[in-house]
C-alpha positions in Angstrom: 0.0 0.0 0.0 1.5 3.1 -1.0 1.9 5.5 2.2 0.6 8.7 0.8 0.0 10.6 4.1 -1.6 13.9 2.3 -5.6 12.4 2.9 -4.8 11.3 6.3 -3.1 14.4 7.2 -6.1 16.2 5.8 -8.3 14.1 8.0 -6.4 14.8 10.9 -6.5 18.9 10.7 -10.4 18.1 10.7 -11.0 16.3 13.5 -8.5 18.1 15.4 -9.8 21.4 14.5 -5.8 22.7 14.4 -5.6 23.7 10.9 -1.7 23.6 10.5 0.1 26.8 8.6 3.0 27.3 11.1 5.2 25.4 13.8 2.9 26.3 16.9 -0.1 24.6 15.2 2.2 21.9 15.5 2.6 21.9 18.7 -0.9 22.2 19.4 -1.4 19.3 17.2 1.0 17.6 18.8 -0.7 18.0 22.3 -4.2 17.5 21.1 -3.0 13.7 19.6 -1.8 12.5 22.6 -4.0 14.1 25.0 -6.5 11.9 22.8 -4.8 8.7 23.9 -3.0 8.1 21.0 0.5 7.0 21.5 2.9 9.4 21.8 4.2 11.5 18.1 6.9 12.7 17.6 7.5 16.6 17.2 9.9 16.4 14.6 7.8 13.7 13.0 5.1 16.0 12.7 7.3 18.7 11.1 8.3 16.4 8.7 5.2 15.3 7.6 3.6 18.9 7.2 6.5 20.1 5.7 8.2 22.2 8.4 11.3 19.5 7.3 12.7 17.7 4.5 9.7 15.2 3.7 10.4 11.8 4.1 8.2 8.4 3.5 6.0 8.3 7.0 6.7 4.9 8.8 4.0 2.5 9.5 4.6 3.0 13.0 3.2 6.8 12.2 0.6 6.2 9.8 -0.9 3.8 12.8 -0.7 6.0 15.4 -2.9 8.6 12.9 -5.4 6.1 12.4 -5.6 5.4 15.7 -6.6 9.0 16.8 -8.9 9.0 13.6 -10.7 5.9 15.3 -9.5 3.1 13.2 -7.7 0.3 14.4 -4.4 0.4 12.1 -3.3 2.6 8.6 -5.1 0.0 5.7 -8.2 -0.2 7.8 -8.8 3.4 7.7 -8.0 3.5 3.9 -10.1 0.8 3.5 -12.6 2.8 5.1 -12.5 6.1 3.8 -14.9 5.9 1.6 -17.4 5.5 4.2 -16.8 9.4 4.7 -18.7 9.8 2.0 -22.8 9.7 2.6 -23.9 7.0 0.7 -21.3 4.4 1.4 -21.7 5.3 5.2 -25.6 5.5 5.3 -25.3 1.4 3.5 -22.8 0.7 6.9 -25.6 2.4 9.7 -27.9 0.1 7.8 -26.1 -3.0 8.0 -25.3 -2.2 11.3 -29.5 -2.3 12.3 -29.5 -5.6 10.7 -26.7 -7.0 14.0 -28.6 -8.0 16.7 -24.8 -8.0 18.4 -24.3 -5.6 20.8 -22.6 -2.7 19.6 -19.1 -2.4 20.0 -16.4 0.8 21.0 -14.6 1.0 18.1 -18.1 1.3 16.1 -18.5 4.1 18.1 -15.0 5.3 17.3 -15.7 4.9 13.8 -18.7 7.2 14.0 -16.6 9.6 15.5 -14.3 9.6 12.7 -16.9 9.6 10.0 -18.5 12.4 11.6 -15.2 14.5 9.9 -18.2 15.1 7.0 -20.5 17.0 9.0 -23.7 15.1 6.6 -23.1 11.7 8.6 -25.0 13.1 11.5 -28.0 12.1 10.1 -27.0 8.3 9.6 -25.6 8.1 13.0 -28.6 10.0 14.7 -31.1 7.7 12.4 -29.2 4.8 13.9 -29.3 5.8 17.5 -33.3 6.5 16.9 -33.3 2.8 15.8 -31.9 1.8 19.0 -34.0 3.7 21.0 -37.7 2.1 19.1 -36.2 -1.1 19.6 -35.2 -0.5 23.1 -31.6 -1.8 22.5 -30.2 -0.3 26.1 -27.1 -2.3 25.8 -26.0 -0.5 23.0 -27.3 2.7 23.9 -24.7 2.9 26.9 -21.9 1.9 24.3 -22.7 4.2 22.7 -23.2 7.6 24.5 -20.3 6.4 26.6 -17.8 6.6 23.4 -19.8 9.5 21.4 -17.2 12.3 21.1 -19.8 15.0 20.9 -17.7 18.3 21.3 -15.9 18.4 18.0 -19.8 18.5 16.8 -20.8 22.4 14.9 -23.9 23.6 16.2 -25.9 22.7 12.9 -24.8 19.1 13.2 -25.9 19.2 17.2 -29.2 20.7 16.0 -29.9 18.1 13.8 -29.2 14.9 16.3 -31.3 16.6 18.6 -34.1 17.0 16.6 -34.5 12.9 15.1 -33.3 11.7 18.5 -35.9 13.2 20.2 -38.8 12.4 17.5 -37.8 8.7 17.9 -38.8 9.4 21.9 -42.1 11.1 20.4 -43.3 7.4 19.0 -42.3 5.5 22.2 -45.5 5.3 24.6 -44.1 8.3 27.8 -43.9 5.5 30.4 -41.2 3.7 27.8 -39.5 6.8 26.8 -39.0 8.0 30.1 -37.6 4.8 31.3 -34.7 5.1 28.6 -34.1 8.9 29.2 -33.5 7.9 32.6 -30.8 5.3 31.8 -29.3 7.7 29.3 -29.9 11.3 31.6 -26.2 10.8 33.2 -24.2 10.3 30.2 -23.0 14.1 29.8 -22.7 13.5 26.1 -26.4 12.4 25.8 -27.3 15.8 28.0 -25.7 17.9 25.9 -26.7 16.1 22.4 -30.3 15.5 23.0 -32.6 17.3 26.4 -30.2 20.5 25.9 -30.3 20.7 22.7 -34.3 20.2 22.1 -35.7 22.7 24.1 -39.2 21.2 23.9 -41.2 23.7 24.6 -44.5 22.0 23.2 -43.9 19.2 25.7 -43.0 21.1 29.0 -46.5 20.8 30.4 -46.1 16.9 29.9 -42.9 14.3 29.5 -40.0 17.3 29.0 -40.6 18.8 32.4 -39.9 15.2 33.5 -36.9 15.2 31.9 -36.1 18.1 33.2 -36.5 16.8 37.1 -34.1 13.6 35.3 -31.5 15.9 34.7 -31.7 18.3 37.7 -30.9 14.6 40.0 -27.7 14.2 37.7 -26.6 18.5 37.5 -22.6 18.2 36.8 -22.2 22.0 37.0 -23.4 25.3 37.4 -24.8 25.2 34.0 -26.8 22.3 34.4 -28.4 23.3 37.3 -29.5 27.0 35.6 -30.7 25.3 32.6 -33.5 23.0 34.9 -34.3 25.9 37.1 -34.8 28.3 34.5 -37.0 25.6 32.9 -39.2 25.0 35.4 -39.9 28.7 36.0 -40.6 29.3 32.0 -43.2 26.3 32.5 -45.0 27.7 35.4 -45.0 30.9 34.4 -46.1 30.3 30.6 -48.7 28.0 31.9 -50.1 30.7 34.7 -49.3 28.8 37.6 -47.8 30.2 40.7 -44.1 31.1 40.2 -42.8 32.9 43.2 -41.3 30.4 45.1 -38.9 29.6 42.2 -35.8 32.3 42.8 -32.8 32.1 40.5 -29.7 34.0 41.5 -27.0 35.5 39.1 -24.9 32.6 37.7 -20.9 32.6 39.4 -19.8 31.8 36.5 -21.0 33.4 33.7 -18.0 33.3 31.7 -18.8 29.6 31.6 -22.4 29.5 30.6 -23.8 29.1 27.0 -24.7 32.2 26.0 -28.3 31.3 25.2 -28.8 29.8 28.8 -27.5 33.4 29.9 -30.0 35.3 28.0 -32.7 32.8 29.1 -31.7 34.1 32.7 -32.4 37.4 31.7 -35.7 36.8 30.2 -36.9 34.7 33.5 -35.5 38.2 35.1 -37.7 40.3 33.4 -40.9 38.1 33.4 -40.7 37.4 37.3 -41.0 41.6 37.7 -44.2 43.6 37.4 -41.9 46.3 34.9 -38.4 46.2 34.6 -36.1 48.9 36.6 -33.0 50.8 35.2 -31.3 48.4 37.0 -31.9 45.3 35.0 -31.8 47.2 31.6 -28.0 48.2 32.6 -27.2 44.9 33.6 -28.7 43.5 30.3 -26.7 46.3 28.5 -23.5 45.7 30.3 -24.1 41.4 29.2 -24.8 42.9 25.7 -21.0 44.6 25.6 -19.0 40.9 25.3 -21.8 39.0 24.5 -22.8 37.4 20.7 -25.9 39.9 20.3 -28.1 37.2 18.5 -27.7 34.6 20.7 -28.0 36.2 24.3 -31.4 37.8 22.8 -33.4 35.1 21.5 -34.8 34.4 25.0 -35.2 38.4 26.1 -36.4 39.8 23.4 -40.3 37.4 23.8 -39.9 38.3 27.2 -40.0 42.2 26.5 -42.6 41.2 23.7 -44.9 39.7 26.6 -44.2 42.2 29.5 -44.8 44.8 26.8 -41.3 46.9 27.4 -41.5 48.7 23.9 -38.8 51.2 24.9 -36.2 48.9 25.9 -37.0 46.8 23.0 -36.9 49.5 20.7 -33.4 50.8 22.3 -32.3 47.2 22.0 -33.4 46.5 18.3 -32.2 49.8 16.9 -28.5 49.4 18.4 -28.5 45.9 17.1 -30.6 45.6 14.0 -28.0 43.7 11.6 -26.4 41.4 14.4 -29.7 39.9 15.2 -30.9 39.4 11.6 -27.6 38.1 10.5 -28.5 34.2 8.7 -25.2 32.4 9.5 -26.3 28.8 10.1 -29.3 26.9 8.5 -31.4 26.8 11.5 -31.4 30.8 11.8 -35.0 31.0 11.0 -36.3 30.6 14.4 -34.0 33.2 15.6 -34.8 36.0 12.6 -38.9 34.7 13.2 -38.4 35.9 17.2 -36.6 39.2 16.0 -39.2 40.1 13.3 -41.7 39.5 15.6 -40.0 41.9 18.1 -39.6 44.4 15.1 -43.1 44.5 14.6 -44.2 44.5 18.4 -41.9 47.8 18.0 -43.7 49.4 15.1 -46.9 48.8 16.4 -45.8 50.3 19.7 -44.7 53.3 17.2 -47.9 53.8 15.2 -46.6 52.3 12.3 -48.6 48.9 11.3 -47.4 49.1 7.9 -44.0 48.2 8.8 -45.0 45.6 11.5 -47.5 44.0 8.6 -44.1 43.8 6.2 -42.3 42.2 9.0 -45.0 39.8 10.2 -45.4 38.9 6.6 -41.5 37.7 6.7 -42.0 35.1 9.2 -41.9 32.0 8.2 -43.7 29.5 10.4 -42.9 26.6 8.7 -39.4 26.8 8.6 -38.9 27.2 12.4 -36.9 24.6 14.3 -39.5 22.1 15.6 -38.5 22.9 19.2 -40.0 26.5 19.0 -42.7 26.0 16.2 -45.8 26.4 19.1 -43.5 28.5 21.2 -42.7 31.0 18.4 -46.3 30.9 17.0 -47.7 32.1 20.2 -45.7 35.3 19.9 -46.6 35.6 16.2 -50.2 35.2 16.7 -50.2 36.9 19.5 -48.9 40.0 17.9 -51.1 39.6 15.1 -54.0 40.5 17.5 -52.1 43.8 18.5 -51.8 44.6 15.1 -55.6 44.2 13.9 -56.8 45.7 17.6 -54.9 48.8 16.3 -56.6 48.9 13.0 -60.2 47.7 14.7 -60.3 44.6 12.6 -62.0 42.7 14.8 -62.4 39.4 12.2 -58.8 39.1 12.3 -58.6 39.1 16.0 -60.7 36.3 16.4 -59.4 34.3 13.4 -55.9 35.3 14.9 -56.9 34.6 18.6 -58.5 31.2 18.0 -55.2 30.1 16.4 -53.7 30.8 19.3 -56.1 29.7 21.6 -55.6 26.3 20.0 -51.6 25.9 20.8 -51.8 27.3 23.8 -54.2 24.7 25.3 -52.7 22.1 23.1 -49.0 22.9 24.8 -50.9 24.3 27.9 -49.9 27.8 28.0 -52.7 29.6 28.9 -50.6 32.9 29.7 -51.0 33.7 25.8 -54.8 33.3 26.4 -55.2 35.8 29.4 -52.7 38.2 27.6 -55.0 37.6 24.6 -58.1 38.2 26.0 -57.0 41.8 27.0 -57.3 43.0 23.0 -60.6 40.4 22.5 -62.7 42.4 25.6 -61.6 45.6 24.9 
């Protein structure tokens, strides 16, 4: 077999992340391969092979301990295998794989970390965990999730995991599913992957607020701990139940929570007050300094929607108009839906219902993440009835309001109902 390291080497600077153009990316290489397990590499080795030296032939003894840190078991298995990078010829393997009643194995799971380089294979993995999960194949779900290197996942690819795993609960019966999120809750990779990552808002009257008390049991840090208390306030609160015995202080950390999660904080901060003080604006504004604008504000701007703050919302959209409608990633439409929505609130708070019908009429329901499509509708219906209460259209109130009527006592969040009926009795 002809030792042509330039694929392998390739495949290396993508798993690592390092992308090597000078002799401290070497280095950092050089750490990040052995910190892996891998046995040790030599620096000079490394220089050679990426050019930093006179290029010579890489040994075997190299090529192997590449392929090890790649997840395959020695240099010709992972050229044998490197097609399987590609879609179709790894989509044929995950189906193969269903057809082993065996228990799987860790260097499968290794494998799938490797093939997971091509960002496309999440869906063949994820369909193949959702496989597991219908057939209630436990063994192999603990193999799994205790192998799954899930933090050299992007964002999109985490999205889209989340999303089939969590439909494949959706056609277990809740006693069934809840017994497998149970055995899988205190894998942190499963946490992070799945109940994180599928904020399921449409469920958090039912099986996800179950989940949530799962996961507060197994809390491994600060972060954890925010997430199910903020949770559990955004259910009782959405769902007009009593609320005030659920206090949340300031994180310690902050510098170590997802940014999202801190927003969220912010949102439960201005919900749980009858109006918002100078106070928490400043604090908000000071967050708003370091922090990525379109993520911190996807939970605070609904909160301002629902509490009404037009002023601060205004201030807010108007210093950040083309940060929060910036489409980086394909699952930005839920994000640019919440910010229209906010837009409009704002121009109907201005007198100006032109401009909040344009930007009403750019939401696109059906192209919202499933975790927010009832959660986001609310808020788009709901400002629909502002609008039409301004221009006394009062047959596109009650279409609007019985739209919303029907999610929120489908999801059981009657707060959009009361808030509703404000602009119906009027």
């Amino acid at each position: 077999m002809k030792k042509d390291a330039t694929q392998i080497l390739i495949d290396i600077q993508k798993k690592s992340g390092i992308t090597v153009e000078n002799v401290r990316d070497i280095k950092n290489l050089k750490e990040e391969l052995e910190a892996s397990g891998a046995v040790n590499i030599g620096y000079n080795t490394l220089r050679r092979l990426f050019g930093f030296l006179p290029k010579t032939a890489p040994s075997s003894a190299t090529l192997i301990i590449l392929s090890k840190y790649l997840g395959f078991a020695s240099y010709s298995n992972y050229m044998n295998n490197r097609l399987n990078h590609d879609g179709w010829y790894f989509q044929l393997k995950m189906l193969r794989l269903q057809l082993n009643e065996n228990v799987l194995e860790k260097n499968e799971v290794l494998q799938f970390n490797a093939y997971l380089q091509n960002e496309n294979n999440i869906i063949p993995v994820a369909n193949y965990v959702c496989f597991l999960i219908e057939k209630n194949r436990i063994e192999s779900l603990l193999i799994f999730f205790t192998v799954f290197d899930y933090k050299k996942l992007t964002d999109s690819a985490h999205t889209k995991f989340a999303i089939l795993i969590t439909f494949s609960f959706y056609k277990l019966k809740t006693k069934d599913a809840l017994a497998i999120y149970k055995v899988l809750i205190p894998f942190e990779s499963f946490r992070n992957t799945v109940p994180f990552c599928f904020i399921d808002y449409s469920n958090l009257n039912g099986y996800y607020i179950e989940v949530i008390r799962m996961i507060n049991e197994f809390n491994a840090n600060e972060s954890d701990f925010l997430f199910t208390s903020l949770m559990k306030f955004y259910q009782k609160f959405y769902s007009n139940e009593d609320y005030s015995m659920i206090l949340i202080d300031y994180p310690k950390n902050p510098n170590q929570i997802y940014t999202v999660l801190l927003g969220r904080y912010y949102g439960y901060k201005i919900l749980s007050v009858e109006k918002i003080d100078k106070s928490l604006e400043n604090s908000i504004k000071k967050e708003l300094k370091s922090a990525p604008h379109h993520l911190f504000l996807i939970e605070i701007v609904p909160a301002l929607v629902l509490k009404e703050e037009y002023d601060f919302l205004n201030s807010i959209i108007e210093k950040y108009y083309e940060e929060l409608f910036e489409v980086d990633r394909w699952s930005s439409k839920s994000s640019v839906a919440n910010y229209l929505i906010g837009l409009a609130s704002v121009n109907i708070f201005k007198g100006d219902l032109k401009a909040a019908k344009n930007n009403l009429d750019l939401v696109e329901l059906d192209k919202i993440e499933l975790a927010y499509t009832d959660y986001i509708s609310l808020f788009y219906y709901l400002t629909k009835i502002k609008l039409y209460f301004h221009e006394k259209d009062f047959h596109e109130i009650n279409e609007n309001y019985l739209k919303l009527k029907k999610i929120a006592e489908k999801i059981g969040f009657h707060k959009f109902i009361s808030t509703a009926q404000k602009y119906i009795e009027s």
